[in-house]
KOLMI-786115 format. One record per residue (C-alpha): chain; y, z, x; residue number from 1; residue in three letters. Coordinates in steps of 0.02 Angstrom, whole numbers. Each point is the difference from the previous one (the first is absolute). Example, Ala and Ser with C-alpha at 12.3 -4.5 7.8 and 13.67 -1.06 7.14 Angstrom:
2
c A; yy -225; zz 390; xx 615; k 1; r ALA
c A; yy 172; zz -33; xx 69; k 2; r SER
//
This chain:
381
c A; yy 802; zz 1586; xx 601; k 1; r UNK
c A; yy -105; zz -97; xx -134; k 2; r UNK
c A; yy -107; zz 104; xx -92; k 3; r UNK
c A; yy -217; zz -72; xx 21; k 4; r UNK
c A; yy -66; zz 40; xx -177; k 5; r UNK
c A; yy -189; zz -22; xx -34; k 6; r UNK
c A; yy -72; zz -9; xx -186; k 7; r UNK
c A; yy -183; zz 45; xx -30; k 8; r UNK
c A; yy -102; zz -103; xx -145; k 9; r UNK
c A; yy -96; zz 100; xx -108; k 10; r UNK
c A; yy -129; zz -81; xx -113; k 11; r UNK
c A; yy -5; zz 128; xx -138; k 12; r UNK
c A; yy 97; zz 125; xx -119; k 13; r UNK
c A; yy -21; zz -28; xx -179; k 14; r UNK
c A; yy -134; zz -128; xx 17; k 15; r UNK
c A; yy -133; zz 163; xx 12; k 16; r UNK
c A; yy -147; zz -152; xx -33; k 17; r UNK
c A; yy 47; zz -95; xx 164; k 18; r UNK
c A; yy -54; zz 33; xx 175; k 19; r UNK
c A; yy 173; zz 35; xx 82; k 20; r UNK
c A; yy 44; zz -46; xx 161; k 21; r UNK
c A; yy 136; zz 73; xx 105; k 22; r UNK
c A; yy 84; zz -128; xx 134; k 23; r UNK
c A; yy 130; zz 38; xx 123; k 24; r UNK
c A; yy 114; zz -154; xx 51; k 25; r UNK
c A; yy 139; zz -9; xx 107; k 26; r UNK
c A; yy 165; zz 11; xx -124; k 27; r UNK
c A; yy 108; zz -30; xx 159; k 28; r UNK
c A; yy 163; zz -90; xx -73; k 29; r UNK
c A; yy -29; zz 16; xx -187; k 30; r UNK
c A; yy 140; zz 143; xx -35; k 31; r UNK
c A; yy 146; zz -56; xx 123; k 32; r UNK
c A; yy -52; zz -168; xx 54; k 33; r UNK
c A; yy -63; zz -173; xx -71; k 34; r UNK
c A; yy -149; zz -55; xx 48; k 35; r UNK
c A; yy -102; zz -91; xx -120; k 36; r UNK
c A; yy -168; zz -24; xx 112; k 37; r UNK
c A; yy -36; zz 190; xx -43; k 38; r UNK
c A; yy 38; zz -8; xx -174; k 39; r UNK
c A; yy -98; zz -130; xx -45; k 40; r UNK
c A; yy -153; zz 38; xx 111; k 41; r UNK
c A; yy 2; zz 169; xx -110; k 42; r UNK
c A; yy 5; zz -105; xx -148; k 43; r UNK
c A; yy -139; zz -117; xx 47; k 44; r UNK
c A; yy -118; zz 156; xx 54; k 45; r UNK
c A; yy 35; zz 77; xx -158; k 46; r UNK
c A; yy -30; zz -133; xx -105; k 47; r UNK
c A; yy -152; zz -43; xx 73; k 48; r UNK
c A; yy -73; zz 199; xx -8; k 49; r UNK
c A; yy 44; zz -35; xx -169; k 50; r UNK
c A; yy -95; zz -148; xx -54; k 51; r UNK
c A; yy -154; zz 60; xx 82; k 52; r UNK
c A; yy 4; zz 169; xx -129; k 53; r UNK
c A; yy 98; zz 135; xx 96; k 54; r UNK
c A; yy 155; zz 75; xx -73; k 55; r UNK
c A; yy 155; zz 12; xx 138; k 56; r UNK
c A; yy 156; zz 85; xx 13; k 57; r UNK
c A; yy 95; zz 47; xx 145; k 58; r UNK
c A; yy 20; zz 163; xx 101; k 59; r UNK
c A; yy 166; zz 12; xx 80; k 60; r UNK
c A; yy -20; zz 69; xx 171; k 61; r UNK
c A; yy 192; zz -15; xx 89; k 62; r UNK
c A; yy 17; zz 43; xx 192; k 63; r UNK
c A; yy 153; zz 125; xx 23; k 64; r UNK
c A; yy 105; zz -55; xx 139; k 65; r UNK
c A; yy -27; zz 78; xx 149; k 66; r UNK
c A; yy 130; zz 121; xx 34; k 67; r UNK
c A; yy 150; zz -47; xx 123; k 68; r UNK
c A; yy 118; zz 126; xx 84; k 69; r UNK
c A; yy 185; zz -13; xx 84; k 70; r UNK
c A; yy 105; zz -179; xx -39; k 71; r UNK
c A; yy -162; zz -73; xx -59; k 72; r UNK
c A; yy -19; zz 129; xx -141; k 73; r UNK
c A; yy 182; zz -21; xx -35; k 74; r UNK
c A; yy -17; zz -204; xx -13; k 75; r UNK
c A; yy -132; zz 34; xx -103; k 76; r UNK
c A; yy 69; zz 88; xx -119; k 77; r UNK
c A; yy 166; zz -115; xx -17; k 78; r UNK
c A; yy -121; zz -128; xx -34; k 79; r UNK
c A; yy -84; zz 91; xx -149; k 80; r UNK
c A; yy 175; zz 51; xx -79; k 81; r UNK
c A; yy 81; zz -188; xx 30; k 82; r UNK
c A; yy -163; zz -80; xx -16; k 83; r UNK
c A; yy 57; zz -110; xx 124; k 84; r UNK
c A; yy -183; zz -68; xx 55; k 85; r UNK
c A; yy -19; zz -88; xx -163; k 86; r UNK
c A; yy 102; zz -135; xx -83; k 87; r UNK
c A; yy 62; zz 26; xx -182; k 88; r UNK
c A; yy -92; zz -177; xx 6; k 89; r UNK
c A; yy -142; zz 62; xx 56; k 90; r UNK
c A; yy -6; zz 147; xx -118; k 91; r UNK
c A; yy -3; zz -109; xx -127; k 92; r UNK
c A; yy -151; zz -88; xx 35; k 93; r UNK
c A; yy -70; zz 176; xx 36; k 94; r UNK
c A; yy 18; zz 32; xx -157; k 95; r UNK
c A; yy -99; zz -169; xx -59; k 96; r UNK
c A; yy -160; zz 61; xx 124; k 97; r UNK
c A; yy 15; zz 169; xx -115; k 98; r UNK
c A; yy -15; zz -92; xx -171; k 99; r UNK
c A; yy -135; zz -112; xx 65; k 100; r UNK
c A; yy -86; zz 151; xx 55; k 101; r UNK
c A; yy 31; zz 85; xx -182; k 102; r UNK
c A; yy -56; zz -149; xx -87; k 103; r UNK
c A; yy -124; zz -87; xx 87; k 104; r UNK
c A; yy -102; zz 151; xx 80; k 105; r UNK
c A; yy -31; zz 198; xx -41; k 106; r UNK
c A; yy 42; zz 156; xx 121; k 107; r UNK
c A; yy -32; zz 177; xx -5; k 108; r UNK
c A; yy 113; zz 112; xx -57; k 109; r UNK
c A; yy -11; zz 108; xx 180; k 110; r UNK
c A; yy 75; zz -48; xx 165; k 111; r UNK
c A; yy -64; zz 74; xx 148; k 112; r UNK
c A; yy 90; zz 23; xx 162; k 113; r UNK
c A; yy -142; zz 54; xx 120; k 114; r UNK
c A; yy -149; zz -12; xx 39; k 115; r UNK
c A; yy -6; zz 199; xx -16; k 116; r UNK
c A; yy 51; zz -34; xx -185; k 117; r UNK
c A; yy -156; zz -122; xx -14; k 118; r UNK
c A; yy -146; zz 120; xx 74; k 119; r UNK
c A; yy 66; zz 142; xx -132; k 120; r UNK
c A; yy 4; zz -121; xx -151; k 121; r UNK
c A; yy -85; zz -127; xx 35; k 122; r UNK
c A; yy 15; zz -161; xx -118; k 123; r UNK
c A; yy -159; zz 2; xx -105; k 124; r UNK
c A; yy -104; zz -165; xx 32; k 125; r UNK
c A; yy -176; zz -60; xx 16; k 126; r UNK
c A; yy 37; zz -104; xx 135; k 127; r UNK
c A; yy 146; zz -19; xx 127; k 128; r UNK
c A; yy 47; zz -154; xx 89; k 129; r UNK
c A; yy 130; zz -32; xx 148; k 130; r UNK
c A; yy 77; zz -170; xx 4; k 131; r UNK
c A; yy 70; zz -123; xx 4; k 132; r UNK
c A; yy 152; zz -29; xx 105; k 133; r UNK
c A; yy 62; zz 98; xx 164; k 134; r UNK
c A; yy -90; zz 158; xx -49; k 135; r UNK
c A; yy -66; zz 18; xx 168; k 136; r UNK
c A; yy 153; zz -21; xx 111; k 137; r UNK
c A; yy 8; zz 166; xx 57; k 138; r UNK
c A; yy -74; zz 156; xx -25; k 139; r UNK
c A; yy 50; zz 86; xx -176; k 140; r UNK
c A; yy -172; zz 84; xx -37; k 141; r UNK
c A; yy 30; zz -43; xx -171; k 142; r UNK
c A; yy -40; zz -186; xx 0; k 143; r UNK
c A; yy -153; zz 43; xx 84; k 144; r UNK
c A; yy -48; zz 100; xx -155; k 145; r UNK
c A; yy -33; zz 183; xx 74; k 146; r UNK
c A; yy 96; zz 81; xx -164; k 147; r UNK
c A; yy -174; zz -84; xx -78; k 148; r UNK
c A; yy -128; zz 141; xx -42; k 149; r UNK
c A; yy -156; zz 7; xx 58; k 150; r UNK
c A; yy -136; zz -105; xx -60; k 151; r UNK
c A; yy 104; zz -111; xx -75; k 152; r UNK
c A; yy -3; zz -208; xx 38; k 153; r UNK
c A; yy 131; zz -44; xx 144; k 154; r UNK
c A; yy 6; zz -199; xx 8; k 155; r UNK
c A; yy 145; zz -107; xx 94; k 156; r UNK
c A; yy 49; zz -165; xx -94; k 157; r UNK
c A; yy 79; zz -134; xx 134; k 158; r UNK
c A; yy 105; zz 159; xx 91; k 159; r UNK
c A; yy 84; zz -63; xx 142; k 160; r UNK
c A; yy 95; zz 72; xx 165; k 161; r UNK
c A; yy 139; zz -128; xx -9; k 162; r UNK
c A; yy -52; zz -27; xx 179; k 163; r UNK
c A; yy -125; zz -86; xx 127; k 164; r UNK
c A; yy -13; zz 172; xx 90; k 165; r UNK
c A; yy 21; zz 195; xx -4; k 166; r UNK
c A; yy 37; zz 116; xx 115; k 167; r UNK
c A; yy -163; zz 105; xx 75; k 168; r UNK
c A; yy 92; zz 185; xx -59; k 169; r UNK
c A; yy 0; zz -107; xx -193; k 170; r UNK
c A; yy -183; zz -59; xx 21; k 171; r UNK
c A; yy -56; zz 186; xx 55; k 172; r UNK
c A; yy 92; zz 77; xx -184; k 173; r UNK
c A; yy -65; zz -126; xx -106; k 174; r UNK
c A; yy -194; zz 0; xx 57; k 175; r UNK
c A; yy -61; zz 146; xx -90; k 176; r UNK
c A; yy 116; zz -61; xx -143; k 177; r UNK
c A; yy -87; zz -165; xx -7; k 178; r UNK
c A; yy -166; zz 87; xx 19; k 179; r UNK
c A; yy 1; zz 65; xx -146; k 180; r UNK
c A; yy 18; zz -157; xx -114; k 181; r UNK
c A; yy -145; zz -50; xx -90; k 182; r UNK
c A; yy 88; zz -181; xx 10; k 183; r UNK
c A; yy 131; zz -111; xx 106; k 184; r UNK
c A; yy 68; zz -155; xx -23; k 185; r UNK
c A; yy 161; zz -63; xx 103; k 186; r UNK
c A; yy 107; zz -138; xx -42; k 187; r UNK
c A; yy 16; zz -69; xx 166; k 188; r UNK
c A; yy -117; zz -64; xx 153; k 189; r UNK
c A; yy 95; zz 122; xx 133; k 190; r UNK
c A; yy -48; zz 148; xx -138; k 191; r UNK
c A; yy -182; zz -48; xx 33; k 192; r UNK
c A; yy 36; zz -5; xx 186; k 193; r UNK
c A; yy 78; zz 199; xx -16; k 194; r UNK
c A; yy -151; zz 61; xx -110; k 195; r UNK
c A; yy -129; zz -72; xx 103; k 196; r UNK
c A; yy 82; zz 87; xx 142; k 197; r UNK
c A; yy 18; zz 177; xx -90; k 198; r UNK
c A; yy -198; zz -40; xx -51; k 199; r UNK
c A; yy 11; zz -15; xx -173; k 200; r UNK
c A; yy -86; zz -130; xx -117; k 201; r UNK
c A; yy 143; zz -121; xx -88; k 202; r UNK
c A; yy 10; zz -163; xx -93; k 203; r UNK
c A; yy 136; zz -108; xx -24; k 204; r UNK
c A; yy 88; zz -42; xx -163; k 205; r UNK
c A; yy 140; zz -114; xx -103; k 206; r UNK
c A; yy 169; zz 71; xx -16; k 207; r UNK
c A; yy -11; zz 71; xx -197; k 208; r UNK
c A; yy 135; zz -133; xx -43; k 209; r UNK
c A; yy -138; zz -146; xx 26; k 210; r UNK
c A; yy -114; zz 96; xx -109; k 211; r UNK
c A; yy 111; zz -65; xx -162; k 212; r UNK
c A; yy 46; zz -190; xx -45; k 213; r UNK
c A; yy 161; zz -46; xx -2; k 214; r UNK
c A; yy -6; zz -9; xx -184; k 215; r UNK
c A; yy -21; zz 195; xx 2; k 216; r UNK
c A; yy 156; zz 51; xx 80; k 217; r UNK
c A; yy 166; zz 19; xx -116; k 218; r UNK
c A; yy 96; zz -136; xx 31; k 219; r UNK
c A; yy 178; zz -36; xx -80; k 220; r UNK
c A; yy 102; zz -183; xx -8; k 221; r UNK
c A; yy 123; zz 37; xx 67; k 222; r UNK
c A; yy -9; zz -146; xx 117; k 223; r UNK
c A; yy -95; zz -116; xx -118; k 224; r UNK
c A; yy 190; zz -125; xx 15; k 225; r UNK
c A; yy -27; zz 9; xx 192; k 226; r UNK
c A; yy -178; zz -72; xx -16; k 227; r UNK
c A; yy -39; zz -52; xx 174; k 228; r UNK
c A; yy 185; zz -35; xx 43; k 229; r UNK
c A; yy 24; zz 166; xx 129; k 230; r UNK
c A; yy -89; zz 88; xx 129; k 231; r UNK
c A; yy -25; zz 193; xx 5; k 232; r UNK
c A; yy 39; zz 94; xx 148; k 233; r UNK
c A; yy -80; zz 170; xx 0; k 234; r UNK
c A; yy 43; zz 98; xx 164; k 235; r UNK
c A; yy -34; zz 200; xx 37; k 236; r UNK
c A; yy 59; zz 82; xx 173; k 237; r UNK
c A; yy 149; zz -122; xx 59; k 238; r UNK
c A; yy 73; zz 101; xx 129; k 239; r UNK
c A; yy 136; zz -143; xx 73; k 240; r UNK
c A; yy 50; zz -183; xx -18; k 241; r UNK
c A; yy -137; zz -24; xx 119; k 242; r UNK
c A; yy -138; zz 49; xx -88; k 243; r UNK
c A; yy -11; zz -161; xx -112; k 244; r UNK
c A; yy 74; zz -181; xx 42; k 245; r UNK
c A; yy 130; zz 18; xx -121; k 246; r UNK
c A; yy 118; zz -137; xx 67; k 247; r UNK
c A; yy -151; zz -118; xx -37; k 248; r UNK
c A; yy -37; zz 90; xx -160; k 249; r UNK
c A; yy 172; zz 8; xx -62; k 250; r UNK
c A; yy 43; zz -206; xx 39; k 251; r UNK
c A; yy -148; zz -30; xx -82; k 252; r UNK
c A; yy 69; zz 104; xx -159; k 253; r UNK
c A; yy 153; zz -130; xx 7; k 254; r UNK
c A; yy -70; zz -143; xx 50; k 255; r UNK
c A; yy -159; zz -32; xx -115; k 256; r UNK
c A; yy -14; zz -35; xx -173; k 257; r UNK
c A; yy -110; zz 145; xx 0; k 258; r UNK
c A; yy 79; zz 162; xx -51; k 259; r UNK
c A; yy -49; zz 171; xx 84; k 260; r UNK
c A; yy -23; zz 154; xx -85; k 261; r UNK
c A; yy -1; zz 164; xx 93; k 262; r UNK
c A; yy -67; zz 158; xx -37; k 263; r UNK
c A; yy 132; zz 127; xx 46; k 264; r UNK
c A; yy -45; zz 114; xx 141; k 265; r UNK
c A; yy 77; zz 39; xx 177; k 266; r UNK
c A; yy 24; zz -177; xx 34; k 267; r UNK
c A; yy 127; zz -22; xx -133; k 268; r UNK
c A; yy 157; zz -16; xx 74; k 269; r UNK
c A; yy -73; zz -113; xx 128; k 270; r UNK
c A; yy -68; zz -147; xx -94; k 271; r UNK
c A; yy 113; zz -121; xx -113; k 272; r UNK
c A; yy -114; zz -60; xx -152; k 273; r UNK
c A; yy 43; zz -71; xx -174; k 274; r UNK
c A; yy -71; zz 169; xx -59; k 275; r UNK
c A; yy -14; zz 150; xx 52; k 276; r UNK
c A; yy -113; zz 119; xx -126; k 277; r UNK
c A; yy -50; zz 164; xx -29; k 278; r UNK
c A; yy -163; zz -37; xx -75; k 279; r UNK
c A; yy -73; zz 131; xx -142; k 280; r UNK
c A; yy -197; zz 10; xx 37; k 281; r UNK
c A; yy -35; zz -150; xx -149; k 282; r UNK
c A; yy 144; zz -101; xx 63; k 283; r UNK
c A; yy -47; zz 8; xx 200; k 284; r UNK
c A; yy -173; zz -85; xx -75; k 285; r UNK
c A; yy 91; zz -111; xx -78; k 286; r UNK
c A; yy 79; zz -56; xx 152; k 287; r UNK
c A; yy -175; zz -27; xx 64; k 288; r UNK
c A; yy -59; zz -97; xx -154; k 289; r UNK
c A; yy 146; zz -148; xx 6; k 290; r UNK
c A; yy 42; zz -16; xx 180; k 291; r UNK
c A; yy -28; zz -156; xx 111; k 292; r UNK
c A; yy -40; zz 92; xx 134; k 293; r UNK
c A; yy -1; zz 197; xx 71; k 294; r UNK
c A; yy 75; zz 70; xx 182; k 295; r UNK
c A; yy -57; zz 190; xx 29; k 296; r UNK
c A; yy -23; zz 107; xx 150; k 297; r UNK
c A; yy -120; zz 125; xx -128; k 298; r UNK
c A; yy -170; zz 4; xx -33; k 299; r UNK
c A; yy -3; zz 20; xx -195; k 300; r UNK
c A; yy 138; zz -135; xx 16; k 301; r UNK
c A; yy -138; zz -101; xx 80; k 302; r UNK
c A; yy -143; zz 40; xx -112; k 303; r UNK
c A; yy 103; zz -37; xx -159; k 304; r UNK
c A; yy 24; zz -178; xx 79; k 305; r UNK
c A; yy -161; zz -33; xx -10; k 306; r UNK
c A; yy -31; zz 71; xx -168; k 307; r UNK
c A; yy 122; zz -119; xx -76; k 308; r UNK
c A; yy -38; zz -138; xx 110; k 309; r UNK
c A; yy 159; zz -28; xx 84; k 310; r UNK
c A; yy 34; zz -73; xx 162; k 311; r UNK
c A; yy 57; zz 128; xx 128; k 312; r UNK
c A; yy 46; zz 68; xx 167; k 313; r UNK
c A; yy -2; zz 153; xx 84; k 314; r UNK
c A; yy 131; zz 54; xx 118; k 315; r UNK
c A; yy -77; zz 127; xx 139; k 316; r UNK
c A; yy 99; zz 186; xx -10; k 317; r UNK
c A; yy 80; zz 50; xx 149; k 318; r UNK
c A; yy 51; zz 139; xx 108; k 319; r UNK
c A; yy -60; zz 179; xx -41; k 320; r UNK
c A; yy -72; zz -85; xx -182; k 321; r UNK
c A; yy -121; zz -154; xx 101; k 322; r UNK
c A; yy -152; zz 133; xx -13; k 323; r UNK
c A; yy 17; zz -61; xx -184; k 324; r UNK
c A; yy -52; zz -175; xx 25; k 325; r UNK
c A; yy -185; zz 60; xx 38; k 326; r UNK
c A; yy -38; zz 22; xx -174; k 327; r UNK
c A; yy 99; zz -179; xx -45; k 328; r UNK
c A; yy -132; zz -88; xx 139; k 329; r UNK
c A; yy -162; zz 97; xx -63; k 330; r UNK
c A; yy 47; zz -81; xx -166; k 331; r UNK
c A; yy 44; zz -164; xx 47; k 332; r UNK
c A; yy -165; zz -21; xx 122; k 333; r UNK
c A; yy -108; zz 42; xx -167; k 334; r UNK
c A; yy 65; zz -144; xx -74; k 335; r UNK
c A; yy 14; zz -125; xx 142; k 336; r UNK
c A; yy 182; zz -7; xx -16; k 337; r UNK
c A; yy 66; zz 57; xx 197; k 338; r UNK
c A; yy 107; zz -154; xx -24; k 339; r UNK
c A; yy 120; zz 75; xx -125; k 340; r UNK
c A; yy 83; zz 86; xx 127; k 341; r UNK
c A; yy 171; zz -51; xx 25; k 342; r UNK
c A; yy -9; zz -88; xx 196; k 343; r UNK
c A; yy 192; zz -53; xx 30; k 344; r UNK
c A; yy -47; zz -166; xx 66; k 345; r UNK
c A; yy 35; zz -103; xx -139; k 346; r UNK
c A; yy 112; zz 24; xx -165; k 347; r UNK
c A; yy -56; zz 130; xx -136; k 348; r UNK
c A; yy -7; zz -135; xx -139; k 349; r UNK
c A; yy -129; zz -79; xx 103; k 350; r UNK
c A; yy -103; zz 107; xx 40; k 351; r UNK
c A; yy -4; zz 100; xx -181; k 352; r UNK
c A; yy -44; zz -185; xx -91; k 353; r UNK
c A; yy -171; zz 2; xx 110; k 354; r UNK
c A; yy -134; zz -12; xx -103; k 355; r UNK
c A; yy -118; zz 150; xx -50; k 356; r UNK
c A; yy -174; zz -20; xx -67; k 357; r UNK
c A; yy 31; zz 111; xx -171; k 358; r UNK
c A; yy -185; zz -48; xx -48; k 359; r UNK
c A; yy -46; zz 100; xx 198; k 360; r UNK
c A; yy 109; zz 154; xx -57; k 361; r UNK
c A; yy -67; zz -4; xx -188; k 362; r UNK
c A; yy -168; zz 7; xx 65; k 363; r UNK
c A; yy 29; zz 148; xx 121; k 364; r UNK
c A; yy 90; zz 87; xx -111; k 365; r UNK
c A; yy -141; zz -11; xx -145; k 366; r UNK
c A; yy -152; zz 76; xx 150; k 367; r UNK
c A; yy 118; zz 114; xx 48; k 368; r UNK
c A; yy 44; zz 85; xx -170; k 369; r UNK
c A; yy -190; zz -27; xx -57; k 370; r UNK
c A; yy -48; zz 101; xx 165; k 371; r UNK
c A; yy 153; zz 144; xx -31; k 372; r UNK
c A; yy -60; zz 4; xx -193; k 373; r UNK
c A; yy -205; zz 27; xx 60; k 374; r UNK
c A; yy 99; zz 143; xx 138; k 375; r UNK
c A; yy 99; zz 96; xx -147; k 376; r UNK
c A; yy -145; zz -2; xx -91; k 377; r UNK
c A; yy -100; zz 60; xx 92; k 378; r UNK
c A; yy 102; zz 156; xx 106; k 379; r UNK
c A; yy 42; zz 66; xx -219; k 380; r UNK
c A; yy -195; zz -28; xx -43; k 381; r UNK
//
């Protein structure tokens, strides 16, 4: 079993002249699996916390695995000694995510396992924020900041429940939890929908990623030769052949001019491209930067489309991950782009070289990152 790690932001430490703000984000994927979306929302959030005068570094808070008994335990534990659920490929780009993490952004010298660990030390902040990302999936009290002591700020930046609904035993935890937040913001329209049900007072808000230019992120050349000569494929959750039309993708790889590049990920013994990559954080924005065109099934895969202007389509997520796609349509409706949604009635070429109105999205993007910047400023006045 995977382990689901969660880091907390903390706005603070040696910088004793800044207001410091603690902020808990999902850090599901960041220690055994690749996904960039969460890295580089951290980064954007951070960055931004930092421009406006506060001083971040990140709290490690990591979820122990729940523990299993009989053959399960057993599995388990073959696992860990082989480490059979990750690739020596994969451990290798692991390893990039850590020295981006090093380099690029600060973390506290203390890891905390529980939430018990939290209420008897808790990390020393003048504010504490939840968000972005999944943070409100499910029910860790942690993400809904009850380590925080009292009569200190709680505030939400663009949390989201990775889902349109929640179940009613989820909604009756979480109401005194949200009841005690000073402010909310969600990043989607179905996270309105919940609070409004549970009776709490929420706003809407940009992913963090939007709140930077493309200019701000770190982006290598690594694909500066390739300038608009390949499409990226970035897929998450491919359970089967089924899951993606890979005979179409795949004779497209072979017949076109147009090369394909494909992040690695479970798809990768499935699809047949000219390369196959496993990206380092700079690099997989590099991909982004030079390509033609972009096919994802993610939602940061989606959102960094737009950010570097590229033509795209999104391919719907299937099975037990389709709950997913709620936070993929929220997006695109905000931006008028329902159309970028792969339909299967006419060729994938086709439909990616539609036209999108970049001067529509730049505007959006520009009132929605004025009205997040007015929101952050004033939940830390």
């Amino acid at each position: 079993m995977k382990r689901f790690s969660y880091i907390i932001i903390i706005l603070g430490g040696d910088y004793m002249n800044e207001k410091r703000v603690c902020v808990i984000s999902a850090y599901t994927y960041i220690q055994q699996h690749i996904n960039y979306g969460s890295l580089f929302q951290y980064y954007a959030l951070e960055t931004i916390l930092k421009n406006l005068g506060y001083a971040p570094y990140w709290l490690r808070y990591i979820i122990k695995e729940p523990k299993l008994s009989g053959i399960s335990c057993v599995k388990q534990a073959i696992k860990k000694i082989l480490k059979l659920d990750i690739s020596p490929q994969e451990r290798k780009i692991l390893r990039t995510f850590d020295d981006f993490v090093s380099s690029k952004l600060t973390v506290s010298k203390n890891i905390y396992y529980s939430e018990d660990e939290l209420k008897m030390d808790p990390p020393a902040a003048d504010y504490y924020i939840t968000g972005s990302d999944q943070v409100w999936g499910g029910v860790d009290s942690a993400n809904y900041l009850c380590f925080v002591p009292k009569g200190k700020k709680k505030i939400s930046y663009a949390a989201s429940f990775g889902k349109s609904e929640i179940s009613d035993a989820q909604m009756r935890t979480i109401k005194p939890w949200l009841k005690n937040f000073d402010f909310i913001s969600v990043r989607e329209e179905s996270g309105l929908n919940i609070c409004e049900k549970i009776n709490v007072k929420a706003e809407r808000m940009i992913d963090p990623t939007f709140l930077l230019n493309r200019s701000d992120f770190p982006c290598s050349d690594k694909y500066i030769e390739l300038d608009n000569q390949y499409l990226l494929l970035y897929f998450l959750n491919i359970n089967n052949s089924t899951s993606l039309p890979l005979e179409e993708i795949n004779e497209m790889s072979e017949t076109t001019k147009i090369k394909t590049v494909a992040g690695v990920s479970e798809f990768d013994q499935l699809i047949e491209c000219k390369y196959l990559e496993y990206f380092a954080p700079e690099d997989w924005l590099s991909g982004y930067k030079y390509a033609e065109g972009i096919l994802t099934n993610t939602f940061h895969g989606t959102v960094f489309a737009l950010i570097y202007h590229k033509p795209f389509l999104v391919f719907l997520q299937k099975g037990r991950f389709e709950k997913q796609n709620e936070r993929i349509f929220s997006l695109l409706r905000l931006y008028g782009l329902e159309d970028r949604v792969y339909d299967g009635n006419q060729k994938i070429l086709i439909q990616l070289k539609e036209k999108i109105d970049w001067v529509k999205v730049d505007n959006i993007i520009s009132q929605e990152r004025n009205k997040a910047q007015r929101f952050i400023m004033k939940t830390l006045a």
